[in-house]
Residue, then its C-alpha position, 0 to 999 in steps of 0.5 A: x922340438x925339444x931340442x929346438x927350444x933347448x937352453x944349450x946354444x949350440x943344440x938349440x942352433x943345430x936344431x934350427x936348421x932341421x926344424x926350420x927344413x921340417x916346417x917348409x915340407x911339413x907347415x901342419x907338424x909346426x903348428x902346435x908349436x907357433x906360440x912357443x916359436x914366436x916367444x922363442x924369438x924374444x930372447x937372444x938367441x943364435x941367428x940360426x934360430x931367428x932365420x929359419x923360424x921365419x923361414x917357417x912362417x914365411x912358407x905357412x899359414x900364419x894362425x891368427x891368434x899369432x898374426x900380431x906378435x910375429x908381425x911387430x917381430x917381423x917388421x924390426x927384423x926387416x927394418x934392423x940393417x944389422x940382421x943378416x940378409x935372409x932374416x930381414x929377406x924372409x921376415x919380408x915375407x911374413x910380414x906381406x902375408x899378414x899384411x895383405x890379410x889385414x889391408x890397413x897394413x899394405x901402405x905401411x909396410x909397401x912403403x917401408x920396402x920401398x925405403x930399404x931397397x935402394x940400399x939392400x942387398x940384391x936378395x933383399x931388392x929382388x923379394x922386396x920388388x915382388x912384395x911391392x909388387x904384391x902389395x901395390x897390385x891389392 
């Protein structure tokens, strides 16, 4: 983790890929660390670090005290079209997890989905349909 939040681009973009990997199979191991991740995601870094951060969340379960910031996060990410793909794919993710734990965010966010999809990529419809779906069935 040190290496994760490392002032070297190119140590900090490495890191990403291990860290982002490690909390997929290990969720527990990142949570000490999820305040520190969120504010790492404020300054300008390498997308490297961006997509798997989300990755992160996206396969965990989002500590409360952190359910509002990385939502704001995960929203510009999904509506900003200039993001790659799977940045915008997996801030989708988080951002229906915390959504359908907090119910007066499903109709925002159902609808800004649907907005993004006639022009997303086919890795953005094919997540955004299932979040619909998702979202709608609630």
């Amino acid at each position: 983790m040190q290496l994760f939040f490392a002032s070297d681009m190119r140590t900090h973009q490495r890191a990403a890929w291990i860290v982002g990997r490690g909390g997929e199979l290990y969720p527990e191991a990142i949570l000490p660390y999820a305040d520190k991740m969120i504010e790492n995601l404020r300054r300008p870094i390498h997308d490297a670090v961006i997509r798997n951060t989300m990755r992160v969340f996206s396969k965990m379960e989002i500590p409360e005290a952190c359910e509002g910031n990385l939502y704001v996060l995960a929203f510009s990410y999904l509506l900003d079209p200039r993001q790659p793909v799977a940045i915008r794919v997996f801030s989708m993710t988080v951002a229906a997890q915390i959504a359908l734990r907090h119910g007066t965010l499903i109709p925002e966010l159902s609808e800004v989905v649907k907005m993004i999809l006639p022009q997303g990529s086919p890795g953005i419809k094919s997540r955004g349909r299932n979040i619909v779906k998702l979202l709608d069935s609630t």
